[in-house]
C-alpha positions as CSV (number, residue, x, y, z in Angstrom):
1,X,0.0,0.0,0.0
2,X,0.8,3.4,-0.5
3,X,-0.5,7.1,0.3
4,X,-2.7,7.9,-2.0
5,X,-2.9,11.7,-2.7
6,X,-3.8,14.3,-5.0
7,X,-4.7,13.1,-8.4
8,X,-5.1,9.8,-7.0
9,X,-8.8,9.3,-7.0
10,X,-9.2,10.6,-11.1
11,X,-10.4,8.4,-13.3
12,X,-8.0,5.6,-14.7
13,X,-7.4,6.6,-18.4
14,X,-4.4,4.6,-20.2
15,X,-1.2,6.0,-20.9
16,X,0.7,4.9,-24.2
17,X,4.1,4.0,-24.5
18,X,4.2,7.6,-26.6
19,X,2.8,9.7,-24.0
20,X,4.9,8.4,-21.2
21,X,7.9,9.6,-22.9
22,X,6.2,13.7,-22.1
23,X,5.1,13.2,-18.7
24,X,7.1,12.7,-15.1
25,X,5.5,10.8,-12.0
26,X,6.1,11.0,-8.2
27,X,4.3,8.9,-5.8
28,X,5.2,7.7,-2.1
29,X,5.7,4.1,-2.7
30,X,6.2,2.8,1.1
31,X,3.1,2.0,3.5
32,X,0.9,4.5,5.0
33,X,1.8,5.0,8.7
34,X,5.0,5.8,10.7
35,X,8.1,4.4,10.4
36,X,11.9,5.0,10.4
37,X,11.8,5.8,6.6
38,X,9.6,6.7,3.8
39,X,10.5,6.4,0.4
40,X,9.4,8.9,-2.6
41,X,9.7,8.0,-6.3
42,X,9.7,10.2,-9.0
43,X,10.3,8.7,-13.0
44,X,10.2,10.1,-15.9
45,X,12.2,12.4,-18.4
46,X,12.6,15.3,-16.2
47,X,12.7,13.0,-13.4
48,X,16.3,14.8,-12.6
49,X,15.9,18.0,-13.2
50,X,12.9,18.1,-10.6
51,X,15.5,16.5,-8.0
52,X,18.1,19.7,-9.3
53,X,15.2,22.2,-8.6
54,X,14.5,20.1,-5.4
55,X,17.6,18.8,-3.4
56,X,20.6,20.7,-2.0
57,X,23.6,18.5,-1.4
58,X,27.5,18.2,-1.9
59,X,26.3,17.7,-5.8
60,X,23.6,18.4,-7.8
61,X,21.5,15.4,-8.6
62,X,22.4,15.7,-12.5
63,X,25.9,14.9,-11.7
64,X,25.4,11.9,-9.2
65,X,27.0,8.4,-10.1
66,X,23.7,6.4,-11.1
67,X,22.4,3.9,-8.4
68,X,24.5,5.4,-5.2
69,X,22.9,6.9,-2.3
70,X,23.5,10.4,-1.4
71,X,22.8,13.3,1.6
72,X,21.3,15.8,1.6
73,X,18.1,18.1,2.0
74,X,14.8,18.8,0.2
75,X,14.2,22.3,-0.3
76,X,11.2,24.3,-1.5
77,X,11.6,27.8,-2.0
78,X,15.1,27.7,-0.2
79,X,13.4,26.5,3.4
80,X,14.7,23.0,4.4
81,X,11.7,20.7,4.3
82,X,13.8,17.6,5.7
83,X,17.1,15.8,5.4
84,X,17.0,12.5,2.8
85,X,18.9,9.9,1.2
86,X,18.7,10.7,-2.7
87,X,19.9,8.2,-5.2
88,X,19.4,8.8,-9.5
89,X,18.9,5.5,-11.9
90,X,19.7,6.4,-15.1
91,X,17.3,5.2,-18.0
92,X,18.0,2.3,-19.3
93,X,18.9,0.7,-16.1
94,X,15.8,1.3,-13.4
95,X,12.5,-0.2,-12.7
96,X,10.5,1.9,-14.9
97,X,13.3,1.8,-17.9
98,X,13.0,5.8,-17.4
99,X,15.1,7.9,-15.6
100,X,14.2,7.4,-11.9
101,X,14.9,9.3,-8.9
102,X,14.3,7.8,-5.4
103,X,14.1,10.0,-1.9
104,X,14.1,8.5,1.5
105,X,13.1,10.8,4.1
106,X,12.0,10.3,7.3
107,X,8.9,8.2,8.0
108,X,6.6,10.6,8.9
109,X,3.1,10.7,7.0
110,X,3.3,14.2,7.2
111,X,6.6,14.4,6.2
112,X,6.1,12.1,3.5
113,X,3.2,14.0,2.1
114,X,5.6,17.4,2.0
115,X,8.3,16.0,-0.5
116,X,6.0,14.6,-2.2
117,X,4.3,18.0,-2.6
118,X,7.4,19.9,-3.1
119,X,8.1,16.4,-6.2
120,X,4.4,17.8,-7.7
121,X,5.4,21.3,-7.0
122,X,8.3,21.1,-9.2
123,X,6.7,19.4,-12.2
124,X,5.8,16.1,-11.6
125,X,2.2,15.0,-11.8
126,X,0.4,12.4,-9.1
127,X,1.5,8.9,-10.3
128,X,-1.8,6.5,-10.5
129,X,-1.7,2.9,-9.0
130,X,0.4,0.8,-10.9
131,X,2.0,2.8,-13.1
132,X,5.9,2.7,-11.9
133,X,5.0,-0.7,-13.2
134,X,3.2,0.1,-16.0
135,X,5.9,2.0,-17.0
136,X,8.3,-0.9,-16.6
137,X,5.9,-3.2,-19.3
138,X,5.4,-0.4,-21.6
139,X,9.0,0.3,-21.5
140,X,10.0,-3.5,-21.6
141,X,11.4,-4.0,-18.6
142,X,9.0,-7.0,-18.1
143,X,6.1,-8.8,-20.2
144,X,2.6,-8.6,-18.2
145,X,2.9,-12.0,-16.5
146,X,5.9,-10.8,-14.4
147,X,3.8,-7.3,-14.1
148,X,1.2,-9.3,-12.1
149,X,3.7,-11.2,-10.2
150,X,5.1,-8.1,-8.5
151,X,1.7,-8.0,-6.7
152,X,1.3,-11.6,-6.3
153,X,4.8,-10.8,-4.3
154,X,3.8,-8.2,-2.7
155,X,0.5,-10.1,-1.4
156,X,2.4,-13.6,-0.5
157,X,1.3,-15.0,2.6
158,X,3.2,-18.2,3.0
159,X,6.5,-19.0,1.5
160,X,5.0,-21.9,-0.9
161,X,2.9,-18.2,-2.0
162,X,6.2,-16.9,-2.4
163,X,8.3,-19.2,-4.5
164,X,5.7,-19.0,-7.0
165,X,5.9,-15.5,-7.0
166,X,9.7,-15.3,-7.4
167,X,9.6,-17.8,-10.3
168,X,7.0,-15.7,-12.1
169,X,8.8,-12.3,-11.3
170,X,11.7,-14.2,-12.6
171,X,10.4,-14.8,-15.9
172,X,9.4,-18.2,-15.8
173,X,5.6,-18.1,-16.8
174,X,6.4,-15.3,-19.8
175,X,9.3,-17.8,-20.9
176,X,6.9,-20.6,-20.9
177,X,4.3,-18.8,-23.6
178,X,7.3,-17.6,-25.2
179,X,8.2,-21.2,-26.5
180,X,4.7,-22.1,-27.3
181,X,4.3,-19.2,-29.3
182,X,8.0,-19.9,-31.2
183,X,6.5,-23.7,-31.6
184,X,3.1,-22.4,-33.1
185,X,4.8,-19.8,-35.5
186,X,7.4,-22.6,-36.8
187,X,4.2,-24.5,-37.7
188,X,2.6,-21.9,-39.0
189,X,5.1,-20.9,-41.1
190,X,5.5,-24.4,-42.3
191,X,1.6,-24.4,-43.6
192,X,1.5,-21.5,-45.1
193,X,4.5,-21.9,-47.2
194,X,2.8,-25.0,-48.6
195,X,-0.3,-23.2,-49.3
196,X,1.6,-20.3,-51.0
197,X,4.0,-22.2,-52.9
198,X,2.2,-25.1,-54.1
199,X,4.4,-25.0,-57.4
200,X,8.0,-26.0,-55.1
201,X,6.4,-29.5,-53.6
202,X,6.9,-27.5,-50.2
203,X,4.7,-29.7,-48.3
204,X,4.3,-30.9,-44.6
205,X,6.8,-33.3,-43.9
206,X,3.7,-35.9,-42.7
207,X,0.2,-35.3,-41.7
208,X,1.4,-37.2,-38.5
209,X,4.3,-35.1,-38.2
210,X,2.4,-31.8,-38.3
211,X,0.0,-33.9,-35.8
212,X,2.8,-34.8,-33.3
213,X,4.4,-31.2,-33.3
214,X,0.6,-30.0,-32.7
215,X,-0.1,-32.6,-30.2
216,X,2.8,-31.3,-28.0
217,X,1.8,-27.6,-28.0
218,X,-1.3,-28.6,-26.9
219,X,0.0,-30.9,-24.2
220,X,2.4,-27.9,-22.9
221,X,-1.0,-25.8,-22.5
222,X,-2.8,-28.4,-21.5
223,X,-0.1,-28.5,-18.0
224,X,0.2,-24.8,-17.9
225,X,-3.7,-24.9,-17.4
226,X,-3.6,-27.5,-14.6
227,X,-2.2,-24.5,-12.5
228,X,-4.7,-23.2,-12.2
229,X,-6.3,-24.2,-8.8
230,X,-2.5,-23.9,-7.8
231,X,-2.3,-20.0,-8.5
232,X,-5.8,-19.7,-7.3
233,X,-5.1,-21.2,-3.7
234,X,-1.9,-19.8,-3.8
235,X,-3.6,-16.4,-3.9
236,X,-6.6,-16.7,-2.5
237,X,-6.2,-19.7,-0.2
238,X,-8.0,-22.8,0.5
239,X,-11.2,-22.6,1.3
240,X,-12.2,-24.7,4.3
241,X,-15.5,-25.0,5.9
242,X,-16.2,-26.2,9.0
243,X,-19.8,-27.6,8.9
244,X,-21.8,-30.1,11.1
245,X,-24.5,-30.3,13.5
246,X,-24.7,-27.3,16.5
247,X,-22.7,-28.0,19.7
248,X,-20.4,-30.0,17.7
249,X,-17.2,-27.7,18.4
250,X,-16.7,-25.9,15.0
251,X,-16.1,-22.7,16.7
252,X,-13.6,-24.5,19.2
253,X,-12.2,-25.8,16.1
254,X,-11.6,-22.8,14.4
255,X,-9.6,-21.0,17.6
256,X,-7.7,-23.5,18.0
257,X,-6.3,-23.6,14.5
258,X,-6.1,-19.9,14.8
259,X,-4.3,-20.0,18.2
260,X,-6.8,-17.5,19.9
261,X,-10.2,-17.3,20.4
262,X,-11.6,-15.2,17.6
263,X,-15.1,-17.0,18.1
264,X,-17.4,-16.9,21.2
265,X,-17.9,-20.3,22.2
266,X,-21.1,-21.6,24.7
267,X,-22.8,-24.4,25.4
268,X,-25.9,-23.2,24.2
269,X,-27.3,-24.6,21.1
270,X,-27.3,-22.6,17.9
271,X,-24.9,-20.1,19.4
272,X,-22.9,-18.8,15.5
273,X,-25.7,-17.2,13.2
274,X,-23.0,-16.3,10.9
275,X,-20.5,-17.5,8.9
276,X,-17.1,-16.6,10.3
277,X,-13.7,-16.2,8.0
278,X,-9.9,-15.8,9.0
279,X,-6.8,-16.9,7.3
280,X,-4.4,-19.0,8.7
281,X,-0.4,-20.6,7.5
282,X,-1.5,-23.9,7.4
283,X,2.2,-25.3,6.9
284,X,3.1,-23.2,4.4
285,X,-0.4,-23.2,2.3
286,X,-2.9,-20.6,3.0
287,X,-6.6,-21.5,4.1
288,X,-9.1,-19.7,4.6
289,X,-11.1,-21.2,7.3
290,X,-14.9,-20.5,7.3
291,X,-17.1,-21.2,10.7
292,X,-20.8,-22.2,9.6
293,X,-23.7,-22.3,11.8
294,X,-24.8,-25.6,13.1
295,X,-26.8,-27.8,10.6
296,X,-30.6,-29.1,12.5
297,X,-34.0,-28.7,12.5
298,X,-35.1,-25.0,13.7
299,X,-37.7,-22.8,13.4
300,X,-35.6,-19.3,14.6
301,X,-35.8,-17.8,11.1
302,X,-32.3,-16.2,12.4
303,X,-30.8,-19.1,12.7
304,X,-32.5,-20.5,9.5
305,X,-30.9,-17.9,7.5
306,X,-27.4,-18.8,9.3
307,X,-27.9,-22.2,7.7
308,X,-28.8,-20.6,4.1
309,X,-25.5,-19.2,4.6
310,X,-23.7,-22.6,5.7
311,X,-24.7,-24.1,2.5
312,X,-23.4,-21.4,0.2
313,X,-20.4,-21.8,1.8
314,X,-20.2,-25.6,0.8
315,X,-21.2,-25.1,-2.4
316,X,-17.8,-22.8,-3.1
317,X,-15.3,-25.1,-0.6
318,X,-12.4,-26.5,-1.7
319,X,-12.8,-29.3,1.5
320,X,-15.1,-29.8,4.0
321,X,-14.5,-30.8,7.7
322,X,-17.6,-32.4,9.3
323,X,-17.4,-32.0,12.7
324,X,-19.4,-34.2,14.9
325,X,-19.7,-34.9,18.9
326,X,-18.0,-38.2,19.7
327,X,-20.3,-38.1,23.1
328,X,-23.2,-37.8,21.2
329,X,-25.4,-39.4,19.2
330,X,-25.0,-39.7,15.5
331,X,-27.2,-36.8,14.1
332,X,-30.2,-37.0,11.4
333,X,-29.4,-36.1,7.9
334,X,-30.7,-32.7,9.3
335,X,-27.0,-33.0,11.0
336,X,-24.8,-33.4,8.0
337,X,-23.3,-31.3,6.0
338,X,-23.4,-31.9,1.7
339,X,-21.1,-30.8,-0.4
340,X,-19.1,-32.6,-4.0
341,X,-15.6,-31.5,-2.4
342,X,-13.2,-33.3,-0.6
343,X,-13.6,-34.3,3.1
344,X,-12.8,-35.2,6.1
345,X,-15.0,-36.7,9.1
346,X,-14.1,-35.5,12.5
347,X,-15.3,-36.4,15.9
348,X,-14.5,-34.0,18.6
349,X,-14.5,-34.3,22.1
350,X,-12.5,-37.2,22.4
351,X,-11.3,-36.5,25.9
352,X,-14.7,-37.5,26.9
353,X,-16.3,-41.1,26.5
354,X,-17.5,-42.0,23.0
355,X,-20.9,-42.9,22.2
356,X,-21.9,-46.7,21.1
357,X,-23.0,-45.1,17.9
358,X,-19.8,-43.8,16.7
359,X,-18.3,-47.4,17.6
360,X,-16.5,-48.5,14.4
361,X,-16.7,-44.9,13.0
362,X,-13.9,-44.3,10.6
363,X,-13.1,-40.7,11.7
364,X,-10.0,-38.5,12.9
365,X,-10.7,-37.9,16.7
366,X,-9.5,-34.8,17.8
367,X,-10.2,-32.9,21.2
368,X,-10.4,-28.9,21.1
369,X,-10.2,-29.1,24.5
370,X,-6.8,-30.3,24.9
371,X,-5.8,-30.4,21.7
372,X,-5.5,-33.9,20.8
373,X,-5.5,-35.5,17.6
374,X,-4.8,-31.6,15.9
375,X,-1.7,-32.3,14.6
376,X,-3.2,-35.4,12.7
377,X,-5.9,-33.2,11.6
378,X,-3.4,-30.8,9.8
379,X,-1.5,-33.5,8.2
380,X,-4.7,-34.5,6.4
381,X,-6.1,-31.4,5.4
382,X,-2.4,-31.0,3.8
383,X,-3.1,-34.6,2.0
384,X,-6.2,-33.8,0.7
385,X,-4.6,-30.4,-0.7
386,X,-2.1,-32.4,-2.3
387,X,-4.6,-34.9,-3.4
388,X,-6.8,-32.3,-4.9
389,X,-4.9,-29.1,-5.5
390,X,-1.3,-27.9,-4.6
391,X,1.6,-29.5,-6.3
392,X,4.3,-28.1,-3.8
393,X,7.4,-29.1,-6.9
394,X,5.5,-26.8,-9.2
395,X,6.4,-23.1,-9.3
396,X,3.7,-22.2,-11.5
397,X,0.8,-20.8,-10.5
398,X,-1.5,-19.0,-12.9
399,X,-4.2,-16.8,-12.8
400,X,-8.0,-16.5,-13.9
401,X,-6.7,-13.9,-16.6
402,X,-3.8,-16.2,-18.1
403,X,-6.5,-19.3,-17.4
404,X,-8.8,-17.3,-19.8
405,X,-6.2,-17.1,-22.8
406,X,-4.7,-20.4,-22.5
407,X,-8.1,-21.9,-22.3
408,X,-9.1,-20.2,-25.7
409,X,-5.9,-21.2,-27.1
410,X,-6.2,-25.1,-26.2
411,X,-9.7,-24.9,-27.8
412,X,-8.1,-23.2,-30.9
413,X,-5.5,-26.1,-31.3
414,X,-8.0,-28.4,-30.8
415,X,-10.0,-27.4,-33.8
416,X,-6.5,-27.1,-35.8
417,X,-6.1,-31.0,-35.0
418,X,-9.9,-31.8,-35.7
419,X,-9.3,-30.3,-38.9
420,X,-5.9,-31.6,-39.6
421,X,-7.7,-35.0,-38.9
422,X,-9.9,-34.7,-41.9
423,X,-7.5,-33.7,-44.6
424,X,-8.9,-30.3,-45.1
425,X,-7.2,-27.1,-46.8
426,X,-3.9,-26.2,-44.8
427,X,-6.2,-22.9,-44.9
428,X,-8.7,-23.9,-41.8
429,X,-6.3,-25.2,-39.6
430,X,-4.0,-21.8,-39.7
431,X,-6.9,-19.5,-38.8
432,X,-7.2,-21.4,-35.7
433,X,-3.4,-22.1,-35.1
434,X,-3.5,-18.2,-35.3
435,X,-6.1,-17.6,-32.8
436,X,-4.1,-19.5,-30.4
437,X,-1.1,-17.6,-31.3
438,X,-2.7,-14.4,-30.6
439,X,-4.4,-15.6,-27.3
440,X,-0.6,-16.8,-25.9
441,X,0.6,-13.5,-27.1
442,X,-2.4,-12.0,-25.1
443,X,-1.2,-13.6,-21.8
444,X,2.5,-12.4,-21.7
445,X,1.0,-8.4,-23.2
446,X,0.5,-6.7,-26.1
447,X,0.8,-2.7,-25.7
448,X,-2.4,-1.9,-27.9
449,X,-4.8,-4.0,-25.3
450,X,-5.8,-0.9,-23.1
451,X,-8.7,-2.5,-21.6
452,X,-6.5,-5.5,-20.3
453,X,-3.4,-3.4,-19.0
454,X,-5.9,-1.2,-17.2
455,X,-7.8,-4.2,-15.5
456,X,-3.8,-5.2,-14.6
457,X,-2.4,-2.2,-13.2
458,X,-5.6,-0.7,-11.7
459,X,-5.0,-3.7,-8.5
460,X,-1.7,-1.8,-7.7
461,X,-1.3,0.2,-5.0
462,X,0.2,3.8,-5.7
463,X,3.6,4.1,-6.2
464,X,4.5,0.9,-7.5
């Protein structure tokens, strides 16, 4: 995050590579609040001579080595506004490919706000969110898969979250497309020379050839795509829902997990009306665990409506923990929660004796009282993730936007091969080798898709 301030609350318009090249940005691009030091950017082709008008030091910023740190003090109208750290990184070689000027001052929000008043003072403009990094794509500093990975960085909240991250920041991801677009132009090329120069005998090597070299691409996005509940988890984590009948301890449960108690528990029956959400590090995988009201016959339309919600909540989980009273008697149907996801049957309360109807129960038996049987129950949520889900060697993790394109591009290769398959015209099975090509070419960024770059850059906070 990032303070927002003036000019931050217009109305996102896109900015082409061509009119980036007039314009200079300055936004404070460390976290709202105190600390020991804030950090103001400013980029863009007067980037420097704003710093010159700005900075008093031993030097003048337009005579400063490029990337070294140096003291001094920002200035407006020759009153000292505060002492900084000012380093210049000369275009080519910075974040935004521009000439960028960076100024730590001290952390202050007022403070902050001042240089970067006297920054718009001198010429720069309020930068919008995301568009340091915008800059850095338009600029080619980085295609728009490792664009959204500097977020997906930024938001990591486990260190599986992380890798991925780093592997797409790195370049991995954009590389990926980047050979399946080589592979698809190769074979395009090779078709369309035999349809334009019939008259040289330039003709596929073998239909099955052509087929193999097809079949491959489409295997390549065929794994890329089975990522996709990867990245999404990754981001967004697990989704775990803690269902059963009421008084089973699901709310017990859930501040345990948590290590404190988030939830008020009580004896009495139908106690959570709501359903309940926190995050947890679940060993390195995020989960979002979700506390449901208690599943049984009622005729409180409050708590009727708390089991509406329960069931919405099963029909988006990724697994299910049914939670039962091992002291108890086996619940109704009208105790049970449903759901097409993974699961996992639990009976609580161990530490008291165990009712001749769970006799023979295959269950995990767990006690939120004193906290047996938890570490068992977090080894096999982590199986079922790894059953259904996560794939811990993978550093892939795409998102719904790249799931959208390479989608649309398997489809279009599988037309190609239907047609291949029936001998037509070389003709039919180009156009759709092309609409995959464009739909790769989509994922990594094309400069001239305003809508999609905006959609990209307008999750960013300012000043990154």
């Amino acid at each position: 995050m990032s303070l927002g301030l003036a000019g931050s609350d217009r109305s996102r318009c896109h900015v082409t590579a061509e009119a980036l090249n007039g314009e200079t940005i300055a936004a404070i691009s460390s976290p709202i609040g105190e600390g020991a030091i804030a950090l103001i950017r400013v980029s863009g082709p007067e980037a420097v001579e704003i710093a010159d008008r700005i900075f008093r030091g031993s030097e003048s910023p337009s005579s400063l080595t490029s990337h070294r740190q140096h003291l001094g003090r920002i200035v407006q109208d020759e009153r000292v506004i505060d002492e900084v750290l000012l380093s210049v990184h000369r275009a080519p070689a910075s974040y935004t490919g521009e000439d960028l000027v960076e100024i730590s001052c001290h952390g202050g929000i007022l403070i902050a706000a001042r240089v970067l008043g006297v920054c718009l003072s001198a010429g720069a403009r309020a930068a919008r969110a995301g568009e340091f990094t915008e800059r850095a794509f338009l600029n080619d500093k980085m295609d728009l898969t490792q664009a959204e990975a500097v977020m997906d960085l930024i938001r990591a909240r486990t260190d599986l979250a992380l890798r991925a991250a780093t592997e797409q920041l790195q370049g991995r991801l954009g590389n990926e497309a980047k050979i399946l677009r080589e592979q698809l132009v190769r074979l395009i090329a090779h078709i369309d020379a035999a349809i334009d120069f019939p008259e040289e005998d330039i003709a596929p090597d073998a239909d099955t050839k052509l087929r193999a070299v097809l079949a491959s691409i489409r295997e390549q996005i065929a794994a890329l795509l089975a990522t996709a509940d990867h990245g999404r988890i990754l981001r967004e984590g697990l989704r775990v829902v803690v269902a059963g009948p009421t008084n089973a301890g699901k709310s017990s449960l859930l501040n345990r997990l948590l290590g404190y108690e988030r939830v008020i528990v009580s004896a009495t029956h139908g106690t959570t009306r709501d359903t309940i959400e926190e995050m947890i590090n679940l060993r390195g995988v995020p989960v979002r665990l979700l506390d449901t009201a208690g599943l049984r016959d009622s005729d409180d339309q409050l708590e009727e409506a708390g089991m509406q919600r329960t069931q919405q909540a099963l029909a988006t989980a990724d697994l299910v923990l049914h939670l039962f009273d091992v002291s108890a008697p086996k619940p109704t149907d009208s105790g049970v929660a449903r759901s097409d996801c993974a699961s996992l049957i639990i009976l609580n309360k161990c530490d008291l004796p165990e009712h001749t109807d769970w006799t023979g129960e295959s269950a995990l038996h767990i006690s939120c009282l004193t906290g047996a049987g938890l570490p068992e129950l977090e080894d096999a949520i982590l199986r079922c993730v790894g059953e259904q889900h996560l794939r811990p060697e993978s550093h892939l993790a795409i998102n719904a936007r790249h799931r959208d394109c390479l989608r649309r591009a398997l489809g279009a290769c599988d037309r190609a091969s239907a047609t291949m398959a029936e001998n037509l015209s070389g003709e039919y099975s180009a156009v759709d080798l092309r609409l995959a090509l464009d739909a790769l070419t989509e994922m990594v960024g094309r400069k001239g898709d305003d809508e999609i770059l905006d959609s990209v850059f307008q999750q960013f906070c300012i000043g990154k």
